[in-house]
C-alpha positions as CSV (number, residue, x, y, z in Angstrom):
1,X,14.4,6.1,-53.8
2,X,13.4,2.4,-53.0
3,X,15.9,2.1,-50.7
4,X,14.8,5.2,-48.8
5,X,11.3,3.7,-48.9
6,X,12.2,0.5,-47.5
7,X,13.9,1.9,-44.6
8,X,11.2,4.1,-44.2
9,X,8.8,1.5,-44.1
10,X,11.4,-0.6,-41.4
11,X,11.1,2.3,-39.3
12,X,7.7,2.3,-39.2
13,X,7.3,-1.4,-38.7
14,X,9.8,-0.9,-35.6
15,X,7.3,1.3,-34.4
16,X,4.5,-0.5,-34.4
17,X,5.9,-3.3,-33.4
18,X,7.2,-1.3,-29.8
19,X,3.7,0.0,-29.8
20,X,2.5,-3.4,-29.7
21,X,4.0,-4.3,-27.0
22,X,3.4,-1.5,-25.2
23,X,-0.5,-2.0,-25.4
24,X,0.1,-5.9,-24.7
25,X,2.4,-4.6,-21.3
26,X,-0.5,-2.1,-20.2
27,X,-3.4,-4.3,-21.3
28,X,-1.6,-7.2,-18.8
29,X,-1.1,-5.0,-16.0
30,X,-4.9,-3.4,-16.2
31,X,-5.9,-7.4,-15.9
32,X,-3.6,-8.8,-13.8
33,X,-2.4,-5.8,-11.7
34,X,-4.6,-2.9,-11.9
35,X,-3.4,-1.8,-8.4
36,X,0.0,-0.6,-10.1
37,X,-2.3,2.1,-11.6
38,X,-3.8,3.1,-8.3
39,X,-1.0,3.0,-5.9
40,X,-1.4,5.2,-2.4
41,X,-4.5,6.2,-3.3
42,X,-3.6,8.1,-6.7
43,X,-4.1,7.7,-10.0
44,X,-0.2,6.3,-11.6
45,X,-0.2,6.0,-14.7
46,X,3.2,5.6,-15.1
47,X,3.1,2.9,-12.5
48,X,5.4,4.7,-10.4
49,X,4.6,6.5,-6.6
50,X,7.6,8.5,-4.9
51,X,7.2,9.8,-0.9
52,X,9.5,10.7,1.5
53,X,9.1,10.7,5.6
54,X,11.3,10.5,9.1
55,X,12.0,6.9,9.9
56,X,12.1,6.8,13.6
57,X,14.2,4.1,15.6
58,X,13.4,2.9,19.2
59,X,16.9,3.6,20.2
60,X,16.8,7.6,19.4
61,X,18.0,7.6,16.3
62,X,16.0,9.7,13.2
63,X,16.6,8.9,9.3
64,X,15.2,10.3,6.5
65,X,13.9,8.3,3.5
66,X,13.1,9.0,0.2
67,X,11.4,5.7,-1.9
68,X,11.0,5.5,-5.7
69,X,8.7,2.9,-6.5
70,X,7.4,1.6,-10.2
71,X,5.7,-1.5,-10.9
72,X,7.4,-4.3,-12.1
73,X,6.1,-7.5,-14.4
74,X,7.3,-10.6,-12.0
75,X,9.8,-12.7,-13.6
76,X,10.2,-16.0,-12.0
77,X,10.0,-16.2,-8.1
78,X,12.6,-14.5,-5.5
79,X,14.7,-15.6,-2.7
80,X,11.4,-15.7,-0.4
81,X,9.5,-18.1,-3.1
82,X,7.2,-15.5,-4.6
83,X,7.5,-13.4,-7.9
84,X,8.5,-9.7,-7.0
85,X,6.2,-6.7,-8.9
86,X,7.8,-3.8,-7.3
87,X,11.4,-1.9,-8.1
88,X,13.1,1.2,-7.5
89,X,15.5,3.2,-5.9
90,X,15.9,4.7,-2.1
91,X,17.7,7.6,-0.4
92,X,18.7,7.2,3.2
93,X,20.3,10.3,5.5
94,X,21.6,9.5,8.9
95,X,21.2,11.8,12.2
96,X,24.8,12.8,11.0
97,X,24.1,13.7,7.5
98,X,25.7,11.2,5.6
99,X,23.5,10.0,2.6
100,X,23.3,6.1,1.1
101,X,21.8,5.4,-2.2
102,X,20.0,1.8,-2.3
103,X,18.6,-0.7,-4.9
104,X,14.7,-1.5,-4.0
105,X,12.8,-4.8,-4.7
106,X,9.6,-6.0,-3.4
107,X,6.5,-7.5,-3.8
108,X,3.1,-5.8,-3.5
109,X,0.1,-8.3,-2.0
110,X,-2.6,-6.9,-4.0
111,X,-4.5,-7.1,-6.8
112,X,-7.3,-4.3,-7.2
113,X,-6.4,-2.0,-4.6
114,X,-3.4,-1.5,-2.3
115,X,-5.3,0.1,0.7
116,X,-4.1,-2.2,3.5
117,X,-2.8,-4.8,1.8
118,X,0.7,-6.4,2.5
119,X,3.7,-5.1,1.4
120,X,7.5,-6.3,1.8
121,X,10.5,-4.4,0.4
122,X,14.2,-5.1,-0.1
123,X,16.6,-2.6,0.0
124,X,20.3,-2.7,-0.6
125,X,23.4,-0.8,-1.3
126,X,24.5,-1.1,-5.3
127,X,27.3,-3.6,-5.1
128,X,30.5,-0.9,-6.0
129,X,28.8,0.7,-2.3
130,X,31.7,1.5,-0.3
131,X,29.7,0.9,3.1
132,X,27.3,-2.4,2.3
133,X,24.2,-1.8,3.9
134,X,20.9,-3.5,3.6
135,X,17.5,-4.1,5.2
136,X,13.7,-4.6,5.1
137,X,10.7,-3.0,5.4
138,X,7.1,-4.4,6.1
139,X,3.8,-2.9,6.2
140,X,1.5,-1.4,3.4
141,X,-0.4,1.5,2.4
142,X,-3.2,3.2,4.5
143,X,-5.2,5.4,2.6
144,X,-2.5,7.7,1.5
145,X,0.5,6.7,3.6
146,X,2.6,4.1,3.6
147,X,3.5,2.7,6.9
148,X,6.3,0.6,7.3
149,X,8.6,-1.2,10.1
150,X,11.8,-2.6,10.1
151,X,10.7,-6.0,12.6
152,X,14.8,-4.9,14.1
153,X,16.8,-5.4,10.8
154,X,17.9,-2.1,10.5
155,X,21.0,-3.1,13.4
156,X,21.8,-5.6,11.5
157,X,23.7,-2.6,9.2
158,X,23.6,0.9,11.5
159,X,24.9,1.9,14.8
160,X,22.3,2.4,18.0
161,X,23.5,6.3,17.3
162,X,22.2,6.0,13.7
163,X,25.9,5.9,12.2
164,X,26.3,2.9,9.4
165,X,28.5,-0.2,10.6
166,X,28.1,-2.6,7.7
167,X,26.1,-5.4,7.5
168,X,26.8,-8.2,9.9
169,X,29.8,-6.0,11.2
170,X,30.0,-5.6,14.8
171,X,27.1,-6.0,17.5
172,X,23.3,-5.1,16.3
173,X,21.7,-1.8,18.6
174,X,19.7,-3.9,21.2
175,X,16.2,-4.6,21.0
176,X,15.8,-2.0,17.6
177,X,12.5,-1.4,16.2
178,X,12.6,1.2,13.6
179,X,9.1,2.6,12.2
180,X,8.7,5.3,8.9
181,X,5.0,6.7,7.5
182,X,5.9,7.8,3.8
183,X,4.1,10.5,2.0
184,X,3.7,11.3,-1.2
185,X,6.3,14.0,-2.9
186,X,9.5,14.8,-4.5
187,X,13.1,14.7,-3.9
188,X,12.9,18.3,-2.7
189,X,11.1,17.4,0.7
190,X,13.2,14.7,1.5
191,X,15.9,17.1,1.0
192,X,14.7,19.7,3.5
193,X,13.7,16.9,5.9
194,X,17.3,15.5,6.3
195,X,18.6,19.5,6.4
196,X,16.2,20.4,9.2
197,X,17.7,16.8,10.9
198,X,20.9,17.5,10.8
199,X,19.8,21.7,12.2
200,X,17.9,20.0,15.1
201,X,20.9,18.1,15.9
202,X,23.3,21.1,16.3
C-alpha cells in the first residue's frame, strides 16, 4: 500500500513538475514573443501557422510549396549571428511532379506583431536526402500572406526547367528570381495545387 502511494504521489509530482514548465514556456513567449501567438494574422495558440501557394520563377518554371511553421525558443545564435525562433518542415513539387521534403529554420524579426516585419528562412534536405537541395527565402507576412523571394538561390539547387540538380552541381539557371505568396491551409491544397501543375503541364 505505501509503495503504491509513493508512486502515486511520484507521478503526480512528474506532473506538476511538466506543468510547470509548461506555464514558465508560455508565460516567456507571451513576454518576450507574443507574435508566435499571433502569426499571419490568426490567433496560434499552438504557435504553429501552415499555408501552401505556387512559387513562381522568372525563368518559367512553377513549384508548389507547402510550409509548416511553429515557434521556436532561440538557443544560442546561428550561422548568420542571430538566435533563430522559427522551425518546421516544407514540401516542395516540381513542374514534373517530383516531391522533396525539407528541414526549415529561421528567424522571425518581430516582437508584438508580424505584419510586415522581416522574415528569413532556411530550408534544406534531411541529410539521408538522396538529391541535397537547399535554399532561402526572404520576405514576411502582409496581413494574411506571406510573401517571400528567393534573391536567385533557388539555381543554386534546380534546373532553369524546374528539374532538381543538387546544390552547387552544375551551372545556376541565369539571372533566377523566384517569388511565392503563402496562404493559410492544409496539406490537402497543396496537394491539389501540385496535381492541377502537373494537369496544366500535359
Amino acid at each position: 500500500m505505501g509503495d503504491t502511494a509513493a508512486k502515486t504521489k511520484g507521478n503526480m509530482g512528474c506532473l506538476g513538475g511538466l506543468g510547470f514548465m509548461l506555464i514558465v514556456f508560455f508565460g516567456l513567449t507571451l513576454l518576450l514573443y507574443p507574435w508566435a501567438l499571433h502569426m499571419g494574422g490568426r490567433f496560434t495558440p499552438a504557435l504553429t501557422w501552415h499555408g501552401y501557394g505556387r512559387m513562381h520563377s522568372s525563368t518559367g518554371a512553377d513549384y508548389g510549396l507547402y510550409l509548416n511553421l511553429g515557434f521556436d525558443m532561440p538557443r544560442g545564435r546561428s550561422s548568420m549571428g542571430h538566435p533563430n525562433n522559427l522551425r518546421g518542415s516544407a514540401l516542395l513539387c516540381t513542374p514534373q511532379g517530383a516531391l522533396y521534403k525539407f528541414e526549415v529554420s529561421g528567424r522571425e524579426d518581430a516582437w508584438l506583431d508580424t505584419d510586415g516585419k522581416k522574415m528569413d528562412l532556411y530550408l534544406r534536405t534531411p541529410k539521408d536526402a538522396d538529391v541535397r537541395i537547399r535554399f532561402d527565402l526572404y520576405g514576411g507576412w502582409q496581413g494574411k500572406e506571406l510573401v517571400l523571394e528567393d534573391k536567385g538561390n533557388l539555381a543554386l539547387s534546380f534546373n532553369a526547367n524546374g528539374t532538381a540538380k543538387g546544390y552547387a552541381n552544375g551551372a545556376n539557371a541565369p539571372k533566377e528570381e523566384t517569388r511565392v505568396t503563402l496562404r493559410y491551409g492544409k496539406q490537402d491544397a497543396f496537394d491539389e495545387l501540385c496535381s492541377s501543375q502537373i494537369e496544366k503541364r500535359r
